[in-house]
C-alpha positions in Angstrom: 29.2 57.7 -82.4 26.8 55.6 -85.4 23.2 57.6 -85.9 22.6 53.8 -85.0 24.1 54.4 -81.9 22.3 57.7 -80.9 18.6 56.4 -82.3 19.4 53.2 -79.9 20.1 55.0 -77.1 17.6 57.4 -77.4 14.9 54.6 -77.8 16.0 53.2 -74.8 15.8 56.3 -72.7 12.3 56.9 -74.0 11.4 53.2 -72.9 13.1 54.3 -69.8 11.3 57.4 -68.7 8.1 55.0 -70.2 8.6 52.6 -67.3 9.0 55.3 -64.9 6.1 57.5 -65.6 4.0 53.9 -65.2 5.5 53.9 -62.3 4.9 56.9 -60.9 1.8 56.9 -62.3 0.7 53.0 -60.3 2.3 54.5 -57.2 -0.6 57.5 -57.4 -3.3 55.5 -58.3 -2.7 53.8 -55.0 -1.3 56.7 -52.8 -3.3 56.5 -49.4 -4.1 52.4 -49.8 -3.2 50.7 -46.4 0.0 48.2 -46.8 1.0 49.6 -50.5 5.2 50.1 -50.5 5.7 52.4 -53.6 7.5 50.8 -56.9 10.7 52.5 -58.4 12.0 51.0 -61.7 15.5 49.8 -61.6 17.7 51.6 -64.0 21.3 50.6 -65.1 23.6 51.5 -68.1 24.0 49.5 -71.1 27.4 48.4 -72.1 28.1 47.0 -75.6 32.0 46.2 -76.5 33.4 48.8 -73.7 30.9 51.4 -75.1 28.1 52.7 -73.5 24.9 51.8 -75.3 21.8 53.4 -73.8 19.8 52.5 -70.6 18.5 49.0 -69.2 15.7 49.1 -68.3 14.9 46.6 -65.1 11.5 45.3 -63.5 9.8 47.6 -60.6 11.2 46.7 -57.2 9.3 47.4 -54.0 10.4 50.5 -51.5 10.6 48.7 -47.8 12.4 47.9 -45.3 12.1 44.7 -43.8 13.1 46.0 -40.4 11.0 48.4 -40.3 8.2 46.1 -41.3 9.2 44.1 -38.5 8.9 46.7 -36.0 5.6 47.0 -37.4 4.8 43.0 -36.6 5.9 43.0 -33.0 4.1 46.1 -32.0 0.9 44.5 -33.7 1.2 41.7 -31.6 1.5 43.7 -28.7 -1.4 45.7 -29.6 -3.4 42.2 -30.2 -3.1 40.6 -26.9 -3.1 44.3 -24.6 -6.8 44.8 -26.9 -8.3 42.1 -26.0 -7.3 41.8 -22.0 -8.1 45.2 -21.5 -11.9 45.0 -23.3 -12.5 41.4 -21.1 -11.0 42.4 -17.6 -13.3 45.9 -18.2 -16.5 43.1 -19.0 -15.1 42.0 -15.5 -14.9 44.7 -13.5 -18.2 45.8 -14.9 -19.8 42.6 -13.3 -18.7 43.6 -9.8 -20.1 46.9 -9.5 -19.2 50.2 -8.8 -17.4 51.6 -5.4 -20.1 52.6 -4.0 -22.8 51.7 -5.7 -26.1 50.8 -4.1 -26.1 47.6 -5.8 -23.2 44.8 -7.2 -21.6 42.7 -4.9 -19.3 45.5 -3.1 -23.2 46.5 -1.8 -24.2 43.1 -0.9 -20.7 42.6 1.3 -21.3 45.5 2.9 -25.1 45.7 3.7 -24.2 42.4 5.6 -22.5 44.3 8.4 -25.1 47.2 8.4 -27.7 45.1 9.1 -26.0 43.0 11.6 -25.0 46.3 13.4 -28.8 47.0 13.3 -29.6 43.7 14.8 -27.9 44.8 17.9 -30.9 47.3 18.4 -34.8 47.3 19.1 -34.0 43.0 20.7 -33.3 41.8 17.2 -37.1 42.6 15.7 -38.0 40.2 13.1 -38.0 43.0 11.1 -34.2 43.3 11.7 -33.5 39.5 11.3 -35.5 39.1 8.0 -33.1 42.2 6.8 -30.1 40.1 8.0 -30.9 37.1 6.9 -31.8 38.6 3.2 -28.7 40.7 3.3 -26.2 37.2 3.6 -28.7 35.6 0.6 -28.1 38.1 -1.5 -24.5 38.1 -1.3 -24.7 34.6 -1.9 -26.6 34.7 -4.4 -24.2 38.1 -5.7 -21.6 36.0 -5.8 -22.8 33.1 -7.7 -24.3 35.3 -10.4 -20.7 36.9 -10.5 -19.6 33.6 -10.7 -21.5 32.3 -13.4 -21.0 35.8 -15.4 -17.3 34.9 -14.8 -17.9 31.5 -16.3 -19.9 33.1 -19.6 -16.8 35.5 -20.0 -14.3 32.7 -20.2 -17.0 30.5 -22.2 -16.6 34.2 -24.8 -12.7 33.5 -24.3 -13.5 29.9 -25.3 -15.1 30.9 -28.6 -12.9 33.6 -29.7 -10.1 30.6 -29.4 -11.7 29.1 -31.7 -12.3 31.9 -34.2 -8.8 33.2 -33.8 -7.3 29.4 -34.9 -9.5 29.7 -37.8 -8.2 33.1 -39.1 -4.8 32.6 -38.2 -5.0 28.9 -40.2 -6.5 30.9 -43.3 -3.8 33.5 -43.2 -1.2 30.9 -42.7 -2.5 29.6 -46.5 -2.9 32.7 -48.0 0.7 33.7 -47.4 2.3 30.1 -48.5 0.4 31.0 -51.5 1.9 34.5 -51.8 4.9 33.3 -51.2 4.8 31.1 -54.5 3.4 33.7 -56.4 6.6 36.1 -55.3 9.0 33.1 -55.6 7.3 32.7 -59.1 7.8 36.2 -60.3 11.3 36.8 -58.6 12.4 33.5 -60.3 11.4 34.7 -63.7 12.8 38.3 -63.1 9.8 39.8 -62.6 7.8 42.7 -60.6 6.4 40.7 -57.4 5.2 44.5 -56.2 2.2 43.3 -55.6 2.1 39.9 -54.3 4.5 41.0 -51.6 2.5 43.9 -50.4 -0.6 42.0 -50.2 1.6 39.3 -48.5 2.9 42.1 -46.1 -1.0 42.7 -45.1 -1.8 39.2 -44.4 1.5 39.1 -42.0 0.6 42.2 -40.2 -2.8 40.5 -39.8 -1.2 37.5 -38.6 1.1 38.8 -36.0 -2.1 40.9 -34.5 -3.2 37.5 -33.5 -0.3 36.0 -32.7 3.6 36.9 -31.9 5.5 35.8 -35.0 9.2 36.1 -36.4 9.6 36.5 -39.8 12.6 35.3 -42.3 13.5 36.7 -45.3 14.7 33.8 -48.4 17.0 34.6 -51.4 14.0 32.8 -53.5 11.6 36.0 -52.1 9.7 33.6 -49.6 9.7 34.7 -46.4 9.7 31.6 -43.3 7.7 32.3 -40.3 7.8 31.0 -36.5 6.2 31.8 -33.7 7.1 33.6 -30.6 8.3 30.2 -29.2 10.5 29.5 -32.2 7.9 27.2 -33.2 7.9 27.0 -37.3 4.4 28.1 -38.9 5.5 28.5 -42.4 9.0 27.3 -44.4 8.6 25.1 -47.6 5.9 23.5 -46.0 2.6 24.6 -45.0 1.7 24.2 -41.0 -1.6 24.7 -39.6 -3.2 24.7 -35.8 -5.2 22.0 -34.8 -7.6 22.3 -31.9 -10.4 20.6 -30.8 -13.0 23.6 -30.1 -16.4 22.9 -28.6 -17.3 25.8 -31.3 -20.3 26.8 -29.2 -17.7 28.3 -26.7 -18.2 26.2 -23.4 -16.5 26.7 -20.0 -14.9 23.7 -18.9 -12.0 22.9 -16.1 -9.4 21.9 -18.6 -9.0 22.7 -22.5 -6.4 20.5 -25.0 -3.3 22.2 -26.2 -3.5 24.1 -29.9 -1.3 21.5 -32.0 1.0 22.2 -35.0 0.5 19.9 -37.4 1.8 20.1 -41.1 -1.1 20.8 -43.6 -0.2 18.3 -46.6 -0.4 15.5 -45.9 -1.4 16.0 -42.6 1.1 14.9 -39.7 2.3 16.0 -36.6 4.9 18.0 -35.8 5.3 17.4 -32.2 5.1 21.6 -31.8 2.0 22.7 -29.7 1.2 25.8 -28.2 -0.5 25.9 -24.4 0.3 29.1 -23.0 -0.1 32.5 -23.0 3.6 32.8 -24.2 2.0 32.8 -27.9 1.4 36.5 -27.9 -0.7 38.4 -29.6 -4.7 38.0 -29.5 -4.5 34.4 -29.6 -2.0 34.3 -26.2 -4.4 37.1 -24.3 -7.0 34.8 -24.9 -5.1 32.1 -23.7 -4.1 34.1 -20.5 -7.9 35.2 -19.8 -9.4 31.5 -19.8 -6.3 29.8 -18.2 -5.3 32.2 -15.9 -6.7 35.5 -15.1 -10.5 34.2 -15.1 -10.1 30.9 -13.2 -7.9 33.4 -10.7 -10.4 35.4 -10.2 -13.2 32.4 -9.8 -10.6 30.6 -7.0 -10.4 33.8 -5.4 -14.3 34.9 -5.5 -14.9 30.6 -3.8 -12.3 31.7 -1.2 -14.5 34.6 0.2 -17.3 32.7 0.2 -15.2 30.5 2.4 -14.6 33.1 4.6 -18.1 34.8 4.6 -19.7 31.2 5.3 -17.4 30.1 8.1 -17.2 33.7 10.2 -21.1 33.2 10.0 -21.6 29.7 10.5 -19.4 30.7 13.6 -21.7 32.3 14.8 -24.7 30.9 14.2 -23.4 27.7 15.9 -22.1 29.2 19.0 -26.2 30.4 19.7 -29.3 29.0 20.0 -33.0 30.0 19.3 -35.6 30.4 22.0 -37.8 27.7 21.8 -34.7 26.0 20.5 -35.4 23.5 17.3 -36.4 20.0 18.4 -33.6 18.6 16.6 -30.5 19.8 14.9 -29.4 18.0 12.0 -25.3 18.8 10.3 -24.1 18.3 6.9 -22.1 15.5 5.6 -18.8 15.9 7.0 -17.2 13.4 5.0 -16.4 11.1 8.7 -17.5 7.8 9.6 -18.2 6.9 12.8 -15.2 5.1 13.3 -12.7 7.8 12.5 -10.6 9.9 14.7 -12.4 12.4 16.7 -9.6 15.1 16.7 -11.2 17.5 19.3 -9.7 19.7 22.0 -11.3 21.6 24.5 -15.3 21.4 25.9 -18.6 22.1 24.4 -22.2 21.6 26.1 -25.2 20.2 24.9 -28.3 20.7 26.8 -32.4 20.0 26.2 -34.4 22.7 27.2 -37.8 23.5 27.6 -39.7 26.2 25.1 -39.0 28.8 27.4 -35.3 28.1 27.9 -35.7 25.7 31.5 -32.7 23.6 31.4 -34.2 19.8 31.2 -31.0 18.2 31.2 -27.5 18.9 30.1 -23.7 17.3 29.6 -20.4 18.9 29.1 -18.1 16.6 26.7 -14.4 17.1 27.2 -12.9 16.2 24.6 -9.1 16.7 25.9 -10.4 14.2 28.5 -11.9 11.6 26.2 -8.1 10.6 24.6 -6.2 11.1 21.5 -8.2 7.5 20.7 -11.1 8.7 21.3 -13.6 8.2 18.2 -16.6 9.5 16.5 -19.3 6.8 17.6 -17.7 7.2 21.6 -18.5 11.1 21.1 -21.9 10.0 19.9 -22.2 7.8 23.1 -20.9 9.9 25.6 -23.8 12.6 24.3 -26.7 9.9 24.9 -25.3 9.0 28.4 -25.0 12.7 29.4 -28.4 13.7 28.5 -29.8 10.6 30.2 -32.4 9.9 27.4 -33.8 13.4 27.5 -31.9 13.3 24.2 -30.4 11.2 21.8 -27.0 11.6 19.2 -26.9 9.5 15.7 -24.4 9.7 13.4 -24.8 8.2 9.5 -23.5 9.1 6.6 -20.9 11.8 7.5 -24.1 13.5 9.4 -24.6 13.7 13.0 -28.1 14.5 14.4 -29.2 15.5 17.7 -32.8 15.5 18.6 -34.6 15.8 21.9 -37.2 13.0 23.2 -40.1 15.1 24.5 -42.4 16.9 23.0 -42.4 20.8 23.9 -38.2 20.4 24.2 -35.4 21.4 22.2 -31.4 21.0 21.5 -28.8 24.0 22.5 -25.5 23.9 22.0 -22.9 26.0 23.7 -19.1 26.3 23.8 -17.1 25.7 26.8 -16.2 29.8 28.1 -11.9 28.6 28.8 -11.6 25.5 26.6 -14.2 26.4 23.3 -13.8 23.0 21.4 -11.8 23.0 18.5 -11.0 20.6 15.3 -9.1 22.3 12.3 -9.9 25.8 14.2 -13.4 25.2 14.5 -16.1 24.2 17.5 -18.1 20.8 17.4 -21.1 22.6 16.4 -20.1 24.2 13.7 -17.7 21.5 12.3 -20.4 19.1 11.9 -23.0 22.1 10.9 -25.3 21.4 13.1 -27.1 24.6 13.6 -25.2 26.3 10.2 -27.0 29.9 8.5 -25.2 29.0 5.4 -25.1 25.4 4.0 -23.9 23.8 0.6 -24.2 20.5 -0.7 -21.1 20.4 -2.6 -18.9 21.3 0.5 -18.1 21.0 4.2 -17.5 24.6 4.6 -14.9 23.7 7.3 -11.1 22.8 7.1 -11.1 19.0 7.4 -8.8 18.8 10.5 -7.6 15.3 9.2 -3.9 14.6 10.6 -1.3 12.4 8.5 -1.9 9.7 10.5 -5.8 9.5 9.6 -7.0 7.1 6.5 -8.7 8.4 3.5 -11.2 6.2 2.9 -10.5 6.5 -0.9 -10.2 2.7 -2.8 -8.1 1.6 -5.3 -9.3 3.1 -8.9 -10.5 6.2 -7.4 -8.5 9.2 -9.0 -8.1 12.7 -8.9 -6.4 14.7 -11.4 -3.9 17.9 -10.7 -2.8 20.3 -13.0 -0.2 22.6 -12.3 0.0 26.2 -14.4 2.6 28.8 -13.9 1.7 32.0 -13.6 1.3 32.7 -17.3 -1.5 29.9 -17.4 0.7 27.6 -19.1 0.5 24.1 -17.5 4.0 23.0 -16.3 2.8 18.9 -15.5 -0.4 17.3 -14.3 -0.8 13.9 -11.9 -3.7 11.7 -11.7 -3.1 11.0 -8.0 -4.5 7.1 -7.3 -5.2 6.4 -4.0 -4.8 2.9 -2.5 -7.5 0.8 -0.5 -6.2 1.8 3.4 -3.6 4.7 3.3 -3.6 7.4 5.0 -3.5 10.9 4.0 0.1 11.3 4.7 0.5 8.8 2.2 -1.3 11.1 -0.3 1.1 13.5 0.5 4.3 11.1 0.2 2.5 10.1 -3.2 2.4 14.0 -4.5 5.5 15.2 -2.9 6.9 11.7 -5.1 4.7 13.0 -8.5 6.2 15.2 -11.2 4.1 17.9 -9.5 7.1 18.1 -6.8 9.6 19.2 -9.4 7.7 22.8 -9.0 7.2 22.7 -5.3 6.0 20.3 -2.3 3.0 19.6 -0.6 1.7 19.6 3.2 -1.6 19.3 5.8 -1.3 22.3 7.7 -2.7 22.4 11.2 -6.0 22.5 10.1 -6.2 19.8 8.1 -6.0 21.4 4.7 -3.4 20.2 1.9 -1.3 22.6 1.0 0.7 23.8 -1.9 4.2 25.6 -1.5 5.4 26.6 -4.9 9.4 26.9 -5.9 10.9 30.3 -6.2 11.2 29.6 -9.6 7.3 29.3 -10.5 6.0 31.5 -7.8 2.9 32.5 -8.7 2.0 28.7 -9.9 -1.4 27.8 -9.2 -3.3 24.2 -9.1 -6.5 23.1 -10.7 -8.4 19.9 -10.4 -10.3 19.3 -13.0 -11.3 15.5 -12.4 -11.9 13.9 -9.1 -13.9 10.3 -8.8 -12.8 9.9 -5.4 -15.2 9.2 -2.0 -14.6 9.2 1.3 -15.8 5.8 2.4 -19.1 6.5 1.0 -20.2 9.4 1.9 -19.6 11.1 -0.7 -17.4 13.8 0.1 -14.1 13.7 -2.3 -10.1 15.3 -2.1 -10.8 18.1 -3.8 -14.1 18.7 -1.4 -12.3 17.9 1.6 -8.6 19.1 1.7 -9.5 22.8 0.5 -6.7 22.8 -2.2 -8.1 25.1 -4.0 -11.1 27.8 -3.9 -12.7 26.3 -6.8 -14.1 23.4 -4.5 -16.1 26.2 -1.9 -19.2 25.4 -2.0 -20.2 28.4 -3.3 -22.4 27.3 -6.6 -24.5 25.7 -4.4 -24.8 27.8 -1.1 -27.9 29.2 0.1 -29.1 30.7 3.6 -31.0 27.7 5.2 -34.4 27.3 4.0 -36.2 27.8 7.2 -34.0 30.5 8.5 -35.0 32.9 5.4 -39.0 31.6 6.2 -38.9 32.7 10.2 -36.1 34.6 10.9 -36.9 33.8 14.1 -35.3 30.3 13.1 -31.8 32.3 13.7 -30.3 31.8 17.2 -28.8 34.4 19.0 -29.0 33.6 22.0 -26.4 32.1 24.2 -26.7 28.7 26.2 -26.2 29.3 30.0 -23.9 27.5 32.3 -27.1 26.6 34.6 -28.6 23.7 37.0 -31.1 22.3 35.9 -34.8 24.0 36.2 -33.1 27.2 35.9 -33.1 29.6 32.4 -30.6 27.9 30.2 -31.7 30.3 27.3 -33.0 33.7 27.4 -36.0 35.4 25.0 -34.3 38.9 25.1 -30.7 37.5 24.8 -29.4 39.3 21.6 -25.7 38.7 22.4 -25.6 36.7 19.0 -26.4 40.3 16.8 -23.4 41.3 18.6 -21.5 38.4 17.8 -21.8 38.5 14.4 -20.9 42.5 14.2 -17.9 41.1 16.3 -17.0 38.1 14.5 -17.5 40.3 10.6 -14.7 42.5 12.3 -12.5 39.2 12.7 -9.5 38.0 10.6 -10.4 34.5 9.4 -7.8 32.0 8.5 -8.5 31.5 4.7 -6.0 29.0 4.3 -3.0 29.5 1.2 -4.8 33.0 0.9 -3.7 34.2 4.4 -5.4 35.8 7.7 -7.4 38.6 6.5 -11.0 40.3 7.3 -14.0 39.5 4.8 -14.2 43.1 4.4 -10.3 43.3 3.6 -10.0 40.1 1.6 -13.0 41.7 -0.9 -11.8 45.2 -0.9 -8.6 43.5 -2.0 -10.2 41.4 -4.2 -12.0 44.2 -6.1 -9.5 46.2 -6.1 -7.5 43.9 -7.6 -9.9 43.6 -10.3 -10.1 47.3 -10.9 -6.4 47.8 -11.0 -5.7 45.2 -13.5 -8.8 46.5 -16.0 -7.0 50.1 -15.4 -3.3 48.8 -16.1 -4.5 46.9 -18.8 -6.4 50.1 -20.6 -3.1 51.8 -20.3 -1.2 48.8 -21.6 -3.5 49.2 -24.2 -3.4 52.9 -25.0 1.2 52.3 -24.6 0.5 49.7 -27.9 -1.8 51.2 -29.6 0.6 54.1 -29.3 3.4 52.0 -30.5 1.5 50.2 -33.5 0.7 53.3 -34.9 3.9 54.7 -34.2 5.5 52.0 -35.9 3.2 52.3 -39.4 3.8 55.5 -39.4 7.6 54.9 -39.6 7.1 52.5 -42.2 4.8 54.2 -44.4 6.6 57.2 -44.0 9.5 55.2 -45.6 7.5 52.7 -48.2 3.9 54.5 -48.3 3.3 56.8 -51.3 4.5 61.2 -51.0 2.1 62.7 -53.8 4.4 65.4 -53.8 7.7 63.7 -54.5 5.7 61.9 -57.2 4.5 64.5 -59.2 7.8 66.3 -59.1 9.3 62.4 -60.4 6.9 63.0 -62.7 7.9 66.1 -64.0 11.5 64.6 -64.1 10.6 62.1 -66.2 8.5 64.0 -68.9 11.2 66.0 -69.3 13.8 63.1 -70.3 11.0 61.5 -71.9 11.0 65.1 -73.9 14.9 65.4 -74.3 15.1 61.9 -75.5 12.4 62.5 -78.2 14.2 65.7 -79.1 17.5 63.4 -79.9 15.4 60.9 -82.2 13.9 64.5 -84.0 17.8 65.4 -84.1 19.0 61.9 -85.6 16.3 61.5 -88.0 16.9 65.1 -89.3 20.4 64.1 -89.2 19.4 60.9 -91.0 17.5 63.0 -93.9 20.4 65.1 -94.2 22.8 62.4 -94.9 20.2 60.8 -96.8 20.2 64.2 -99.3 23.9 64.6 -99.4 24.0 60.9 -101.2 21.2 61.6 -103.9 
C-alpha cells in the first residue's frame, strides 16, 4: 500500500471518529430533553479501483422507530379524550351533591317525602305545610340551578372547541413546514435530526387533541389523516373551519368542524361532527352533543315526574274555604276539540265551611266519543244551575262560583276517576296545580291520530337525530299543513329520512314516540327549532307531544305563587259524595298529606323513560352520573398508564443512555488516537524515505 494510501485513510478515520465524537457529544448535550431521538453517524467503507480506501463518512441519521412512535400517538389520543371526560363528568357530579349530604339536589328529593310524611301529623299545621310547600320549591329550584350549571359546563365544552381547532390548525402549519424543512435536508443529503424530532413533538401534540394516522414518504414528509381517514396533511395544507361563538355559548344545535384546504382556500367536502374524531377534540365533542344534553333530557324528565305525581294530588283535593275560583293553564285545546275523557269527576260550590251549595257529576263515558270541549264546558254550567259558571279561552278553562262567601271543589268519581292521557280533568287542565310552568302542559297531551293539530302551513319544527356517540345521523324540518291531523304528522315522519333509523308513534297517552333501530339503539332526538302553534294558543309540538325531556317545563316551574304565601292555599282535603246542605268538605280532613306520601311511593309513567318511582328514577339518575365520572377516572388512570407506558418504550429505544454514550465515547477517542498514531507512523515513514534519497 502507497504512504498516500495509508495518510488517506488515516485522515479519513480521524474525520470519522470526528463526526462521531460530535455526535456523541450533541446526543449528551440533549440527554433528558422531551422528544429528542439520539443521532448516530452513518459510516461505510471507501472503495477506490477494487481497493479499499479509508472510511465514508455519511450525515447523522435519527435513532426511531416509527412504530413505536405510533404506539406513542394512539395512546396520546386516548389519553386526550379519557382527560378531559373524566375532569367534566367529575365538574358534573360535583353539581349534584354528595350521597347524603344535607344539601344538593339528592337532599332536596328527599326532604320532599320527609316532610310530606310529617304532614300526615299534628292536622297538617301551617307549620308543616309551609315546610312542604318549601321543600318541592327548592327542588325545583335545585334542579334548575343544576340545570343551568349543566348548561355553563357545556357552554366550557363550547369554548374549549374552539380553542382546541385553533391549536390543532396551528400544529397542522407547523408540521407542513417541518415537513419541508426535512424534505429539504433529506433531498440535499443532509442531517434532518432535528427538524424531525421537533416535527415528532408537534404530532404527539396533535394526536393528544385529536385521533390521527400518520404516513411515512420516501421524500421524509410524513401524510396525516384523521381517525375517520379524513386527510389533514399530504402535499397540501388542510385546516378546520368552525364557526365558534368564541365566548363559548350553549345553544341546541352547533355547525359541523369543516375541512377545508388552507391555500387557496376551498372545500374539501370532509367534515367532522362526531365524537368519532378522538382525542380531546372528540371528548369534547361527546360532552356537549351527547353526554351533557343526556343528562339535561333526563334531569326535565324527573321534573316531569315530580310535577305530575304532585299536581296529582293537589288536584284530586280541595282547600277549606275552597278558592272562589280555579283557574288551569293553557292546555294547548280549543274549545272545539275532542274531549277525550273517560270515567266521572264532580264539581261542586260550597260554602266557607264546606256546606255543599250545589253540585254535578259529568260523565264523561256518557257524554260520547263526539262529545267536545265547549259541551263539557256547558254541561258544567247546567249542572251547577248558576251557583257556578265554566269558561274556556285560550287553551284555559276557568271555574268560578257566583256568590260571594262560596267556592269551587273538585273531586274524582271513587269507581270511574276521569281520565285523558292517564290523567283526571282536574289536573289535565291544571286547575288547582302545586306546580305550574309557562312553557309546558305538564300533562301527556292525550291527542289520538284522528285529532287535528291546529299547526298552518309555514309553521316548522326541526328534528335532529344523533346516535349514541352524539354524531347526528339526519335531521327533518317537519312542515305541517293547514288541517291535518296528528296522525298525519306521524305518516309525515315515519315518510322523512328520520325513518331510515327507526319509526314513530302516539302512544296511549297521547305522546309521540320514538322507537329506534337495533342498529342505532341508543339514538336520541333533539329539537332545536320549533315555530309551530296550536291554533293560537300558543302551545307548540315539541311542548305538546313530550318527545323529548328537554321541552319539561322545568326552566320555568315554580310552586304556585299563592300556595308558597298561605300554605293554607294547599288542598288536602277531599270533596264528599254529599246532598246538598250537608259537609261536602271537612276542616280536619288531612287525607291529602297522606295522599301525597302515597302517591311519592307511586310508579309514574314517564313516557320513553319507563314506569319508575321519583325516588328510583333520581337514585338512578345520580347514580348514573357517579358511575360514569368513576369509570371515566379509571379510563383515565388505564391511558395515562398506557401513554406513559408507551414513551417509555420509545425513549427507551430513541431517548439518549449517558452511559452507552460515554463508553461510545471512549471508543471513539481511542480510534481517533490509533488513527493519529498511523499519520505519526506514515509521516516518520515519510521522513525516512525522504533521508534515504538525500
Amino acid at each position: 500500500m502507497a504512504l498516500n494510501d495509508i495518510l488517506g485513510t488515516a485522515v479519513s478515520g480521524l474525520a470519522a471518529a470526528q463526526a462521531g465524537l460530535r455526535a456523541v457529544s450533541n446526543n449528551i448535550a440533549n440527554v433528558g430533553v422531551a422528544g429528542y431521538a439520539r443521532e448516530k453517524v452513518s459510516l461505510s467503507t471507501s472503495v477506490v479501483a477494487g481497493k479499499v480506501s479509508g472510511v465514508v463518512v455519511g450525515e447523522p441519521t435519527r435513532i426511531a422507530d416509527r412504530f413505536l412512535e405510533g404506539t406513542v400517538y394512539t395512546r396520546s389520543g386516548d389519553y386526550g379524550r379519557a382527560d378531559v371526560t373524566s375532569s367534566y363528568l367529575d365538574r358534573l357530579q360535583s353539581l349534584l351533591g354528595e350521597p347524603g349530604a344535607s344539601s344538593g339536589l339528592p337532599a332536596r328529593l328527599d326532604a320532599i317525602s320527609a316532610s310530606a310524611v310529617a304532614m300526615t301529623g299534628s292536622q297538617a299545621s301551617t307549620q308543616t305545610v309551609a315546610q312542604f310547600t318549601g321543600d318541592v320549591q327548592d327542588a325545583i329550584s335545585s334542579m334548575q340551578q343544576v340545570g343551568n350549571d349543566v348548561e355553563t359546563l357545556r357552554a366550557d365544552v363550547e369554548s374549549e372547541v374552539g380553542s382546541s381547532v385553533d391549536k390543532i390548525n396551528t400544529l397542522l402549519q407547523r408540521i407542513s413546514d417541518l415537513n419541508g424543512a426535512v424534505a429539504q435536508a433529506t433531498g440535499l443529503g443532509r442531517s434532518a435530526g432535528g427538524a424531525a424530532d421537533q416535527r415528532m413533538s408537534a404530532i404527539e401534540e396533535l394526536s393528544g387533541l385529536m385521533q390521527v394516522t400518520v404516513r411515512d414518504q420516501p421524500d421524509g414528509r410524513v401524510y396525516i389523516e384523521s381517525a375517520s381517514g379524513q386527510v389533514l396533511l399530504d402535499k397540501r395544507l388542510r385546516q378546520l373551519s368552525y364557526a365558534s361563538t368564541g365566548a363559548g355559548v350553549s345553544q341546541p344545535t352547533y355547525p359541523p368542524i369543516e375541512i377545508r384546504f388552507a391555500n387557496p382556500d376551498a372545500s374539501t367536502g370532509d367534515k367532522i361532527d362526531s365524537a368519532a374524531i378522538g382525542g380531546k377534540l372528540g371528548g369534547l365533542l361527546d360532552l356537549r352533543d351527547r353526554a351533557l344534553p343526556s343528562f339535561s333530557e333526563k334531569l326535565g324528565t324527573l321534573f316531569t315526574g315530580l310535577s305530575q305525581t304532585l299536581n296529582a294530588v293537589s288536584n284530586a283535593n280541595s282547600t277549606v274555604p275552597p278558592p272562589a275560583s280555579l283557574t288551569g293553564r293553557n292546555t294547548g285545546l280549543t274549545g272545539g276539540d275532542r274531549l277525550g275523557f273517560t270515567g266521572a269527576a264532580t264539581f261542586a260550590v260550597t260554602k266557607s265551611d264546606g256546606t255543599l251549595v250545589a253540585s254535578t257529576k259529568i260523565d264523561f263515558d256518557a257524554m260520547g266519543h263526539g262529545a267536545t270541549v265547549d259541551d263539557m264546558v256547558a254541561a258544567i254550567n247546567a249542572g251547577l244551575g248558576g251557583a257556578g259558571t265554566a269558561t274556556f279561552t285560550d287553551g284555559s278553562l276557568k271555574i268560578a262560583a257566583t256568590a260571594a262567601g262560596t267556592g269551587i271543589a273538585i273531586g274524582q268519581d271513587a269507581t270511574a276517576p276521569s281520565a285523558r292521557g292517564g290523567v283526571g280533568v282536574s289536573q289535565y287542565f291544571g286547575l288547582n296545580d302545586l306546580v305550574r310552568s309557562d312553557t309546558s302542559a305538564l300533562v301527556p297531551s292525550g291527542f289520538a291520530s284522528s285529532d287535528p293539530t291546529g299547526f298552518t302551513t309555514g309553521q316548522t319544527a326541526q328534528i335532529v337525530l344523533r346516535d349514541s356517540s352524539g354524531r347526528a345521523l339526519t335531521s327533518y324540518t317537519l312542515s305541517p299543513s293547514t288541517g291535518g291531523t296528528f296522525g298525519d304528522v306521524v305518516n309525515d315522519l315515519n315518510g322523512s329520512p328520520l325513518s331510515n333509523f327507526g319509526t314513530f308513534s302516539l302512544d296511549d297517552s297521547g305522546r309521540l314516540r320514538f322507537q329506534a333501530a337495533p342498529n342505532v339503539a341508543g339514538a336520541t332526538l333533539s329539537i332545536p327549532s320549533d315555530s309551530t302553534n296550536r291554533s293560537g294558543t300558543g302551545r307548540s309540538l315539541s311542548q305538546l307531544m313530550e318527545l323529548t325531556g328537554a321541552s319539561s317545563g322545568l326552566s320555568t316551574a315554580q310552586v304556585r305563587q299563592e300556595v308558597l304565601a298561605d300554605p293554607a292555599k294547599l288542598g288536602l282535603a277531599q270533596l264528599q259524595n254529599v246532598a246538598v246542605g250537608a259537609k261536602a268538605l271537612g276542616a280536619g280532613d288531612t287525607r291529602g298529606a297522606t295522599a301525597f306520601v302515597n302517591q311519592l311511593a307511586k310508579a309514574v309513567d314517564l313516557g320513553k323513560d319507563g314506569v319508575s318511582t321519583i325516588d328510583a328514577y333520581a337514585s338512578n339518575l345520580m347514580g348514573r352520573i357517579g358511575l360514569d365520572a368513576n369509570q371515566a377516572a379509571g379510563n383515565l388512570s388505564d391511558a395515562s398508564a398506557r401513554r406513559d407506558d408507551a414513551v417509555n418504550r420509545r425513549d427507551s429505544f430513541a431517548g439518549v443512555n449517558i452511559d452507552e454514550e460515554l463508553s461510545q465515547m471512549v471508543v471513539l477517542q481511542n480510534s481517533y488516537s490509533a488513527a493519529a498514531r498511523v499519520i505519526t507512523t506514515a509521516n516518520d515513514m515519510y521522513d525516512t524515505l525522504l533521508g534515504m534519497l538525500r
